[in-house]
TORNUNU-501502 format. One record per residue: residue number from 1; chain; x, y, z of N, C-alpha, C in turn. Coordinates in steps of 0.2 Angstrom, whole numbers. Example, Ala and Ser with C-alpha at 12.3 -4.5 7.8 and 13.67 -1.06 7.14 Angstrom:
2
NODE k c npx npy npz capx capy capz cpx cpy cpz
NODE 1 A 66 -28 39 62 -22 39 66 -16 39
NODE 2 A 64 -11 35 68 -5 36 64 0 39
//
This chain:
79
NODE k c npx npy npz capx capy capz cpx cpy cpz
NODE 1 A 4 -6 0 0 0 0 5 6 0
NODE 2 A 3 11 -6 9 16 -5 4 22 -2
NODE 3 A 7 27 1 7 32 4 8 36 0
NODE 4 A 6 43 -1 5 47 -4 4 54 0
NODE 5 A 8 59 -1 7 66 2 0 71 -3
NODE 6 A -3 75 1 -9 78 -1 -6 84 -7
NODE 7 A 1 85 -6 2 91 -13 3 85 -18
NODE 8 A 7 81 -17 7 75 -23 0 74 -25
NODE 9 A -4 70 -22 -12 71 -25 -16 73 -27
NODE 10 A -15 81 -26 -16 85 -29 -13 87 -35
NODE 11 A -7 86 -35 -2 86 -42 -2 82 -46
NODE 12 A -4 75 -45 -4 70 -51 -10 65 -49
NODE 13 A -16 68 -49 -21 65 -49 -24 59 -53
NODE 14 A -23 59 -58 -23 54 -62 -18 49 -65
NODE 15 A -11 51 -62 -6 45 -59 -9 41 -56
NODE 16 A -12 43 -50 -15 40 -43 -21 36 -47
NODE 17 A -24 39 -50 -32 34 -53 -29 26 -56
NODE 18 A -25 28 -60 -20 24 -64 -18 19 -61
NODE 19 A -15 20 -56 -13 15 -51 -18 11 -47
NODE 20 A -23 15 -44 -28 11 -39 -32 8 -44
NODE 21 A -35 8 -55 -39 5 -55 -32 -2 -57
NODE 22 A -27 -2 -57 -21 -6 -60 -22 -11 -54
NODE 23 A -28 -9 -46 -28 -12 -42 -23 -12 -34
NODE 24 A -18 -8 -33 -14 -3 -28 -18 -1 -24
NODE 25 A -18 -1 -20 -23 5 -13 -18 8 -11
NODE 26 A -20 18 -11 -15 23 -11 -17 25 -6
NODE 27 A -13 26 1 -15 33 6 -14 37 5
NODE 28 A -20 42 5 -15 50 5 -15 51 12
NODE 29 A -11 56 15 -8 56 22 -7 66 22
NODE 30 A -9 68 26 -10 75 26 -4 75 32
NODE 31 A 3 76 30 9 78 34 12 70 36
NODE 32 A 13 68 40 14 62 40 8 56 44
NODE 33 A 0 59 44 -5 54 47 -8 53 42
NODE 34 A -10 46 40 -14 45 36 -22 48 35
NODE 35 A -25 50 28 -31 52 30 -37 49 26
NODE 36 A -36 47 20 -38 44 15 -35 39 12
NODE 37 A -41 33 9 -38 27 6 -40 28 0
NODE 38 A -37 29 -6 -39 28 -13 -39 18 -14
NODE 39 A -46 20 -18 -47 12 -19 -52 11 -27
NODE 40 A -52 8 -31 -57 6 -35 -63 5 -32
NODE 41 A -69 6 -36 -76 5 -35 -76 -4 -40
NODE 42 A -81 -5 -34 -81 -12 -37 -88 -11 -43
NODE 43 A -87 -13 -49 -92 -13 -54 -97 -17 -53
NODE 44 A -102 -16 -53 -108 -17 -55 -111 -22 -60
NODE 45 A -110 -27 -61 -113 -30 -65 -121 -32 -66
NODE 46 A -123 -31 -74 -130 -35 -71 -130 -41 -71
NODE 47 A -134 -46 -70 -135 -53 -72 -136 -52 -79
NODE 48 A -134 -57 -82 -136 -59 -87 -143 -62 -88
NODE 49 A -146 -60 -96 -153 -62 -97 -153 -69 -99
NODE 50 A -155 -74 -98 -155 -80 -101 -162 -81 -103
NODE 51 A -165 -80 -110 -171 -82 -113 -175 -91 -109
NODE 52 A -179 -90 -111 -180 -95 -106 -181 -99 -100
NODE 53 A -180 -94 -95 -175 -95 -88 -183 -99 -83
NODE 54 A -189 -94 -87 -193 -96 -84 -198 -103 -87
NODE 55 A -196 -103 -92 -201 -111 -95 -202 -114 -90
NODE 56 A -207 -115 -92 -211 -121 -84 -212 -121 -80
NODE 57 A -212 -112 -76 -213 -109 -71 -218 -105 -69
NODE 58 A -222 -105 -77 -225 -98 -77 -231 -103 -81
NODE 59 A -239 -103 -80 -244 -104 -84 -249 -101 -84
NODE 60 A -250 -100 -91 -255 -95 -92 -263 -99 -96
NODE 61 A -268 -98 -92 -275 -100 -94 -275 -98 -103
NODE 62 A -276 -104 -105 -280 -105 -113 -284 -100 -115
NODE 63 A -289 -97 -108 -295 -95 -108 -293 -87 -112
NODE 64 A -286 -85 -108 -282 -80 -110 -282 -78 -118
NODE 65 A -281 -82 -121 -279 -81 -128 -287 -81 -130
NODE 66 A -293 -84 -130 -297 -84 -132 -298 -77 -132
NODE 67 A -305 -73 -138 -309 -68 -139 -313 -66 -132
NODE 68 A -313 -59 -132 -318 -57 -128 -325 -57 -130
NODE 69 A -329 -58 -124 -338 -60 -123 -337 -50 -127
NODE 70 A -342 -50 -131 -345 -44 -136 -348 -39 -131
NODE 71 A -349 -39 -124 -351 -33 -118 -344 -30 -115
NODE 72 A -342 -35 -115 -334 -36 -113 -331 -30 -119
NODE 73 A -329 -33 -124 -327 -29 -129 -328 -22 -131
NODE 74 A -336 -21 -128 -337 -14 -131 -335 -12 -124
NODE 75 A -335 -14 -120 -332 -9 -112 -326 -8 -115
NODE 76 A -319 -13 -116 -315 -9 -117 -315 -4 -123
NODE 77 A -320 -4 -127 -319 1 -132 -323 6 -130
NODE 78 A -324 8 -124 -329 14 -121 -336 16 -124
NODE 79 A -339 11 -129 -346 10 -130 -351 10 -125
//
C-alpha cells in the first residue's frame, strides 16, 4: 500500500487513478498521518438475461388467448 502526500495528490491526480484502477490501494496522508484510502469502486454488473429461464414456471390460462364475450369488448372500447 503506498502512501502518498496531499500536494502530490493534488499534483498528479490521475497518476494515482491509474494506479488504484491497476488495483494498488493509495493513502493520502495530510503531513505524516494518514487520511484517506484511494481504492477502486467495485463494478456493477448485471445478471445476465437468459431467454428462457422461466419455461415451466409460469402458466398462463388457454382461456387468455381466447376472444372477448361482445359486452366485454365494447367496455374496453368505451361504448
Amino acid at each position: 500500500m503506498a502512501t502518498v502526500r496531499v500536494h502530490e495528490a493534488k499534483t498528479h491526480p490521475s497518476k494515482l487513478i491509474v494506479r488504484a484502477l491497476a488495483g494498488e490501494s493509495i493513502v493520502i496522508a495530510r503531513g505524516s498521518e494518514p487520511k484517506v484510502k484511494l481504492v477502486p469502486l467495485e463494478e456493477k454488473t448485471k445478471p445476465r438475461r437468459v431467454p428462457g429461464r422461466l419455461k415451466g414456471k409460469i402458466a398462463i390460462d388457454q382461456r387468455f388467448f381466447e376472444p372477448l364475450p361482445e359486452d366485454e369488448l365494447r367496455a374496453w372500447e368505451g361504448e
